[in-house]
DRENVEXVO-600815 format. One record per residue: x, y, z of N, C-alpha, C in turn. Coordinates in nm, 4 decimals, padded with zeros to 6 digits. Each point is the difference from the previous one (the first is absolute). Layout:
residues N
      n_u      n_v      n_w     ca_u     ca_v     ca_w      c_u      c_v      c_w
        X        Y        Z        X        Y        Z        X        Y        Z
...
end
This chain:
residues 150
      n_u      n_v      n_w     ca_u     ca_v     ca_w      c_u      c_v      c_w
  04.6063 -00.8655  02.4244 -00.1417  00.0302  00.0036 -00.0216  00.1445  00.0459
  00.0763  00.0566  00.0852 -00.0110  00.1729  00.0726  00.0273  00.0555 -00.1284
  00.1221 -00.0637 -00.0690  00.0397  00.1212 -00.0998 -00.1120  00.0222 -00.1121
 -00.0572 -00.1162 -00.0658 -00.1374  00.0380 -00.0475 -00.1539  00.0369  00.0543
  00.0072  00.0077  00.1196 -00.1189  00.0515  00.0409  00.0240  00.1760 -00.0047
  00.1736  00.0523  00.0650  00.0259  00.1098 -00.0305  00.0131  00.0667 -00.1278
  00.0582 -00.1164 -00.1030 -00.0325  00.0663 -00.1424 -00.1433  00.0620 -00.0526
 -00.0489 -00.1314  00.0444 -00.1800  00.0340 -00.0188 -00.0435  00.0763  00.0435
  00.0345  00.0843  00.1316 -00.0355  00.0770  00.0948  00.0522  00.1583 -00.0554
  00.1283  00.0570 -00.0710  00.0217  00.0424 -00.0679 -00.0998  00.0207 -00.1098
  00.0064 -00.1002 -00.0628 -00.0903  00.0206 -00.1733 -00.1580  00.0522 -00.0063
 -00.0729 -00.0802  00.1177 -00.0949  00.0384  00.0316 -00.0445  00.1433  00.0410
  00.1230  00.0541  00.1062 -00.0675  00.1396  00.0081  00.0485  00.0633 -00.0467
  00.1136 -00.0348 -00.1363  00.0180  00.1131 -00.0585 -00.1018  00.0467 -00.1351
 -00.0725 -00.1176 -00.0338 -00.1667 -00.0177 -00.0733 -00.0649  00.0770  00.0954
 -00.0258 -00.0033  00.1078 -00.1037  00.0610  00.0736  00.0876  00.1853 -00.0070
  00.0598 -00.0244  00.0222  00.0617  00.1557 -00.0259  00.0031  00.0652 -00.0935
 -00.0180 -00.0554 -00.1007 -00.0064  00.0439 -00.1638 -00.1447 -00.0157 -00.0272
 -00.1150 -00.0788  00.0212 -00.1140  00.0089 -00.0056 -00.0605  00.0932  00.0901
  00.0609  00.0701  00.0818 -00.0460  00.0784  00.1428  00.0488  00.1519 -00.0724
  00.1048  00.0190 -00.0678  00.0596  00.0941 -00.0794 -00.0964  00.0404 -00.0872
 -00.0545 -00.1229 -00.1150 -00.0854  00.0316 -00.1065 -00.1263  00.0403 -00.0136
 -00.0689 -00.0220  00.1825 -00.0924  00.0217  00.0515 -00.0187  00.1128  00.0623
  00.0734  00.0718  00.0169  00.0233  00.1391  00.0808 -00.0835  00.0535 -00.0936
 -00.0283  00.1247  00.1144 -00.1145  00.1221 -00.0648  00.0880  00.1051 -00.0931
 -00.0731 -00.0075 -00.0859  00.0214  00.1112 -00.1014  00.0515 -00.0744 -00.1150
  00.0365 -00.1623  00.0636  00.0380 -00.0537 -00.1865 -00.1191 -00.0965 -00.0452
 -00.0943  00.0212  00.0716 -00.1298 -00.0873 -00.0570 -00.0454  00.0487 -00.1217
 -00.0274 -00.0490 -00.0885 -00.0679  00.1251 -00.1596 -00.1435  00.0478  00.0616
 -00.0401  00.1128 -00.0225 -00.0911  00.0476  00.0330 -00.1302 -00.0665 -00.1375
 -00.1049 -00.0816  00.0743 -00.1055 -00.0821 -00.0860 -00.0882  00.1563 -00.0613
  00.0302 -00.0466 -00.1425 -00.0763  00.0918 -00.1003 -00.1403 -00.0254  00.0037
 -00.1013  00.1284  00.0643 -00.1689 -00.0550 -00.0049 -00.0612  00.0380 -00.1450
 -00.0431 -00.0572 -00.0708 -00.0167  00.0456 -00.1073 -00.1697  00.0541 -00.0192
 -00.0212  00.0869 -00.0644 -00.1391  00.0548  00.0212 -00.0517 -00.0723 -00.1293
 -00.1749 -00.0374  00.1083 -00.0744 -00.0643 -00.1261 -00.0970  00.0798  00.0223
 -00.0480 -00.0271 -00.1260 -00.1175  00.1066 -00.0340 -00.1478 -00.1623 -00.0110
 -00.1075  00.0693  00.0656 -00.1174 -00.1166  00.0093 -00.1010  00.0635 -00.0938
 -00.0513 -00.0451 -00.0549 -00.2081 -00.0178 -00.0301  00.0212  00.1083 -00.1251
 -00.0565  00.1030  00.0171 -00.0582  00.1090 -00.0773  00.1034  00.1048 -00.0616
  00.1273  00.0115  00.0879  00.1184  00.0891 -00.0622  00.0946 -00.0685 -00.0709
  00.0113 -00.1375 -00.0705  00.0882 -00.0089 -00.0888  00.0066  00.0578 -00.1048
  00.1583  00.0497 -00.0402 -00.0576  00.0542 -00.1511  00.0428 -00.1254 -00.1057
  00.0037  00.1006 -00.0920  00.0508 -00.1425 -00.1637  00.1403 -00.0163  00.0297
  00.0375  00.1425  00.0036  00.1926  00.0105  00.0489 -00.0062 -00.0924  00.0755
 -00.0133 -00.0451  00.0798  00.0666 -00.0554  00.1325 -00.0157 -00.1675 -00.0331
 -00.0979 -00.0342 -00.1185  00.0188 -00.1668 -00.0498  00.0780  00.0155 -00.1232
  00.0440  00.0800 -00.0332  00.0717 -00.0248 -00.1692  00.1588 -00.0743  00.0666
  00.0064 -00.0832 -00.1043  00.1547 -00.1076  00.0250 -00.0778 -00.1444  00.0273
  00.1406 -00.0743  00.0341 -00.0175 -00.1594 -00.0172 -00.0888 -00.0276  00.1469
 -00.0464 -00.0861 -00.0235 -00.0658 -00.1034  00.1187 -00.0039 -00.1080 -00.0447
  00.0688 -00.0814  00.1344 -00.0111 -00.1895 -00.0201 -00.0592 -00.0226  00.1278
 -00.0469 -00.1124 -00.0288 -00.0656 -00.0571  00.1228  00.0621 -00.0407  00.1514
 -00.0141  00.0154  00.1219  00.0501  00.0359  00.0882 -00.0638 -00.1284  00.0825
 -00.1087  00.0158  00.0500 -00.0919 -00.1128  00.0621 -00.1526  00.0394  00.0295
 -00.0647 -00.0798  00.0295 -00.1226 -00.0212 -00.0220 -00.0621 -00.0129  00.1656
 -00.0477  00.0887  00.0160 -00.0706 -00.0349  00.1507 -00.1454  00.0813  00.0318
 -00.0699 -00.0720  00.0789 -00.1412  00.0514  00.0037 -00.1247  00.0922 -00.1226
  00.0612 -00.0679 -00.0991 -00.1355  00.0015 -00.1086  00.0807  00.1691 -00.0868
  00.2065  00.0178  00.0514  00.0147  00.1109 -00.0242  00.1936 -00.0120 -00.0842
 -00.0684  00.0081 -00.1079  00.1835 -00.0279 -00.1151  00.0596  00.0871  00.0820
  00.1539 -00.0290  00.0091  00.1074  00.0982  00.0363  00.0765  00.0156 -00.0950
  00.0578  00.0888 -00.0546  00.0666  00.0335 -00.1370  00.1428  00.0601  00.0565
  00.1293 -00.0082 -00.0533  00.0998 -00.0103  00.0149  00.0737  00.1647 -00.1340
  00.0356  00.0884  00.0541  00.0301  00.0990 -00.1244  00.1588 -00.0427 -00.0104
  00.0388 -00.0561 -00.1325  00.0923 -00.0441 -00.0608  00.0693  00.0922 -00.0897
  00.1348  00.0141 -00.0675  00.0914  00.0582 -00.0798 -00.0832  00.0027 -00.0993
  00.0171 -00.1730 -00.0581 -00.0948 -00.0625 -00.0812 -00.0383 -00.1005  00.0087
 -00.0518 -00.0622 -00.1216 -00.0530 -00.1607  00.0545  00.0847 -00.0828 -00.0784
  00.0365 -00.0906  00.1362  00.0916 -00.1487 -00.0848 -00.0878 -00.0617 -00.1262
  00.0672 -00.0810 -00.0930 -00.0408 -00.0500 -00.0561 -00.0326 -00.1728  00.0563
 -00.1749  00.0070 -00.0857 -00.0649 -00.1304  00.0896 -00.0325  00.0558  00.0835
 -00.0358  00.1431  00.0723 -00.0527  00.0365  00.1337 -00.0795  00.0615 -00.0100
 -00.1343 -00.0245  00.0373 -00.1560  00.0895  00.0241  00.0698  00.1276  00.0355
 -00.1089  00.0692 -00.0529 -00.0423  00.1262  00.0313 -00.0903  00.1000 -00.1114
  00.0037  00.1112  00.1005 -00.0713  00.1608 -00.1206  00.1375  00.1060 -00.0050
 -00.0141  00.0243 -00.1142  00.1007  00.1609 -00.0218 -00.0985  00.0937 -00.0429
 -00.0612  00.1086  00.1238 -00.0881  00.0600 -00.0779  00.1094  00.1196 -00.0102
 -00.0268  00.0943 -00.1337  00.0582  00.0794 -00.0362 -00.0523  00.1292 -00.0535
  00.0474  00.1309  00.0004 -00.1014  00.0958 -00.0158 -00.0598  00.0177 -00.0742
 -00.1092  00.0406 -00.0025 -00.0914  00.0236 -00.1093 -00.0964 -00.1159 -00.0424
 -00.0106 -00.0644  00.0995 -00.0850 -00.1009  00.0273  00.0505 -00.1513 -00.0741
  00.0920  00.0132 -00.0235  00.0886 -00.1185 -00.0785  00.0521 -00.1119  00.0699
 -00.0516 -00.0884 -00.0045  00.0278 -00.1177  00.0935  00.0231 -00.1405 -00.0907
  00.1489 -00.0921  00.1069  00.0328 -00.1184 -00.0874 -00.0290 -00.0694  00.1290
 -00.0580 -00.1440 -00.0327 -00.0166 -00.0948  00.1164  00.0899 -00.1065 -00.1021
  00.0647 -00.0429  00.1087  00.0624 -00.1601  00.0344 -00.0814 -00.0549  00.0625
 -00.0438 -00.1422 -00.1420 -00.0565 -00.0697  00.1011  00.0314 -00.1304 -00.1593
 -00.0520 -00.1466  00.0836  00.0021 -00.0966 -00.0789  00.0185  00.0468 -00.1427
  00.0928 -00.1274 -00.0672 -00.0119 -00.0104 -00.1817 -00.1154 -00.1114 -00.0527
 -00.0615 -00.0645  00.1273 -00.0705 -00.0608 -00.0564 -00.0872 -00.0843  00.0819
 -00.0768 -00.1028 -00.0253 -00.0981 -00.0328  00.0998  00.0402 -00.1077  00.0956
  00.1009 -00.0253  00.0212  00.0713 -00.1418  00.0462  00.0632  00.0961  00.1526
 -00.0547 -00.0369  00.1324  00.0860  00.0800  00.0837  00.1060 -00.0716  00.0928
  00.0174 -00.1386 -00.0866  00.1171 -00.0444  00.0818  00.1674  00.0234 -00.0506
  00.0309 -00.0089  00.1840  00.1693  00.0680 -00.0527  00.0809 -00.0469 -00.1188
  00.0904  00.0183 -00.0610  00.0378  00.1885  00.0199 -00.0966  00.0317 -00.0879
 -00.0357  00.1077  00.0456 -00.0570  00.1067 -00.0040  00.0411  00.1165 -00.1371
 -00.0513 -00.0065 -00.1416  00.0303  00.0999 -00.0737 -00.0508  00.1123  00.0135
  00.0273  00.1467 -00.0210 -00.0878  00.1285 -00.0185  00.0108  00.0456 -00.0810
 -00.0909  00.0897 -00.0553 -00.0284  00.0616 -00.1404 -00.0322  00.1348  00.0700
  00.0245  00.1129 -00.0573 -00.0294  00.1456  00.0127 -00.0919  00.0397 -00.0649
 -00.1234  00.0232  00.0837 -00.1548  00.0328 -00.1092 -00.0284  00.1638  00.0224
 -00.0085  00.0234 -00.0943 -00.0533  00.1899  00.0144 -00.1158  00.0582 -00.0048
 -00.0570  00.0923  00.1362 -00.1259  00.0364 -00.0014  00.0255  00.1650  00.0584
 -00.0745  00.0279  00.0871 -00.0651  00.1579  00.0315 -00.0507 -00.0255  00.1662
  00.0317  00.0727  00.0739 -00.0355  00.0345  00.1407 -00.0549  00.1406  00.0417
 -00.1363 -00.0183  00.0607  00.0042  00.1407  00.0713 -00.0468 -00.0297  00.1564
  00.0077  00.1432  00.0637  00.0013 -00.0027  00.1205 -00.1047  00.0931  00.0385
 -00.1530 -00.0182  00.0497 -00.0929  00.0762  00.0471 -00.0116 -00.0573  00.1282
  00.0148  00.1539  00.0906  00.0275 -00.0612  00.1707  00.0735 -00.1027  00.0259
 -00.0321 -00.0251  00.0949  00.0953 -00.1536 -00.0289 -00.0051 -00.1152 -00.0142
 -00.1238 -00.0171 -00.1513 -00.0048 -00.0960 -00.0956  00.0798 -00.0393 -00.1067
  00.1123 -00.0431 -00.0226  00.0962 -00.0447 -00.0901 -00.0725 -00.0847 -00.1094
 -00.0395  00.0062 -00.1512 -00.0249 -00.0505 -00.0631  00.0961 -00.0108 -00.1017
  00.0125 -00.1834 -00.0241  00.0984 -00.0468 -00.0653 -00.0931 -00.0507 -00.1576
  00.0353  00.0576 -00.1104 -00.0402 -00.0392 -00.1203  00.0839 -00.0784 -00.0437
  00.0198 -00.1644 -00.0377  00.1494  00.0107 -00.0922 -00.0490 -00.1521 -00.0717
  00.0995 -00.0707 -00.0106  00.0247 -00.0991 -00.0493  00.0702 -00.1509  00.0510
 -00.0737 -00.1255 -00.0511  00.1072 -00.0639  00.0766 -00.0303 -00.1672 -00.1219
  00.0576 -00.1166  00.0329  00.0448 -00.0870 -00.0979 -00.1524 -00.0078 -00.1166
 -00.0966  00.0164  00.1172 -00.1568 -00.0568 -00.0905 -00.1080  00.1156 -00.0003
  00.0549  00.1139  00.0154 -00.0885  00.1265 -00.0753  00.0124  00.0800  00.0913
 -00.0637  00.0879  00.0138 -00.0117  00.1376  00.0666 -00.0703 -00.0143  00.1258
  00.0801  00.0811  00.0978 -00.0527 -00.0099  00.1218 -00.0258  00.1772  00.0910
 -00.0929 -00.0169  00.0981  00.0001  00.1301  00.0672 -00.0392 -00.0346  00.1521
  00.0897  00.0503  00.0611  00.0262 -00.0313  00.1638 -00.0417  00.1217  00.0321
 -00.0577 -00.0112  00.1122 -00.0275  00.1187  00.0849  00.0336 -00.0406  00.1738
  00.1083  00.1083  00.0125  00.0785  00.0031  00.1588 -00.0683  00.0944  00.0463
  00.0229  00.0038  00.1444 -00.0212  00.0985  00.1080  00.1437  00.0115  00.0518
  00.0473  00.1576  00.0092  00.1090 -00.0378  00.0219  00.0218  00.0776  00.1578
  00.0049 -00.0875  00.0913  00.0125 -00.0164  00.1405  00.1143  00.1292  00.0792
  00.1188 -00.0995 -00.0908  00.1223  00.1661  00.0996  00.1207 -00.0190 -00.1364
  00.0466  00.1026 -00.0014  00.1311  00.0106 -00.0293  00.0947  00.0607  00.0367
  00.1413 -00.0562 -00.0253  00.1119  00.0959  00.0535  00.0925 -00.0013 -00.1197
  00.1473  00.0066  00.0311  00.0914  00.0364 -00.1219  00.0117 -00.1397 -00.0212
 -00.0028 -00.1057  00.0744  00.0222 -00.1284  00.0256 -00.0935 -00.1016 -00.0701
 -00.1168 -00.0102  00.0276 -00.0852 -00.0995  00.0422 -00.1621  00.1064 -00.0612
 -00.0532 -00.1100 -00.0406 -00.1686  00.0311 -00.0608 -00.0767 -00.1181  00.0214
 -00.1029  00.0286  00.0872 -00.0869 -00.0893  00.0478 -00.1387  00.0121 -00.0607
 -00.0383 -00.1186 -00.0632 -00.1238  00.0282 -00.0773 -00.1175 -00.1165  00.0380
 -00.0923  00.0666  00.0095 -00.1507 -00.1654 -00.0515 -00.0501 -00.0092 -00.1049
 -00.0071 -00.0877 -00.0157 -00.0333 -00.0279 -00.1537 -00.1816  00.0047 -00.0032
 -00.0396  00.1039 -00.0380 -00.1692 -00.0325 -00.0355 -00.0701 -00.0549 -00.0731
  00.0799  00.0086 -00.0948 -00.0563 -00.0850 -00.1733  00.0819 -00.0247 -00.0821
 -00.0146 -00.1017 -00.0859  00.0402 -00.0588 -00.0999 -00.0746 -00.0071 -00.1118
  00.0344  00.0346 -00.1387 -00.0972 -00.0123 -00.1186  00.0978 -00.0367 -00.1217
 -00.0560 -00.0836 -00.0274  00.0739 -00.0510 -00.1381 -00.0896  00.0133 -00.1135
 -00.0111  00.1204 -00.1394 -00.0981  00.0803 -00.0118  00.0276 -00.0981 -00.1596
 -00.0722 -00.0114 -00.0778 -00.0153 -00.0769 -00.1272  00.0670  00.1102 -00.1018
end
């Protein structure tokens, strides 16, 4: 029974010695702050590329900036020159799994009103965001309106 309490006694602080090692100053990664830009100074540059959905909290989308978008996975690719593809449903049925279709429309950006022109399974649609903050990361938007135009 000594000889395994001393084994244990061994193993244990040599974990604590190696976690006490990995913890030392100067090998912590230094946390990257990333600058967001709020309200009135976004430009167009700074939303062009993928966004998927991130989470949803206080009446405010969180958007996720991606490589690209999986297939079957929401999102916008807005692209320059006001060229925008949304992922979204192939059709009117929204139980799993989940198909997507790539619909093509037009985005612009006045202040920081994001207007989405595009398309989706049952006609044409136009969203209007407020777009809250962004960084290289992450785009936070409210959604003001919805119009599904004949």
């Amino acid at each position: 029974m000594r000889r395994n309490l001393s084994f244990a006694a061994v193993i244990l602080s040599g974990a604590l010695i190696t976690g006490a090692a990995s913890c030392s100053k100067g090998s912590d990664p230094v946390p990257v702050q990333e600058e967001i830009t709020r309200g009135e100074n976004v430009s167009a540059k700074q939303l062009l590329g993928n966004w998927t959905p991130k989470e949803y909290k206080e009446e405010t989308s969180v958007y996720e900036k991606t490589a690209n978008l999986k297939e079957n996975q929401y999102g916008y690719m807005l692209k320059e020159g006001g060229k925008l593809t949304i992922r979204s449903n192939s059709g009117w049925c929204g139980t799993p799994p989940i198909i997507t279709n790539d619909y093509n429309g037009t985005w612009t950006l006045e202040h920081n009103m994001l207007t989405i022109n595009g398309a989706y399974w049952g006609g044409k649609v136009v969203e209007k965001w407020k777009v809250m903050a962004i960084s290289a990361t992450s785009l936070s938007l409210k959604l003001i309106s919805t119009e599904f135009p004949k």
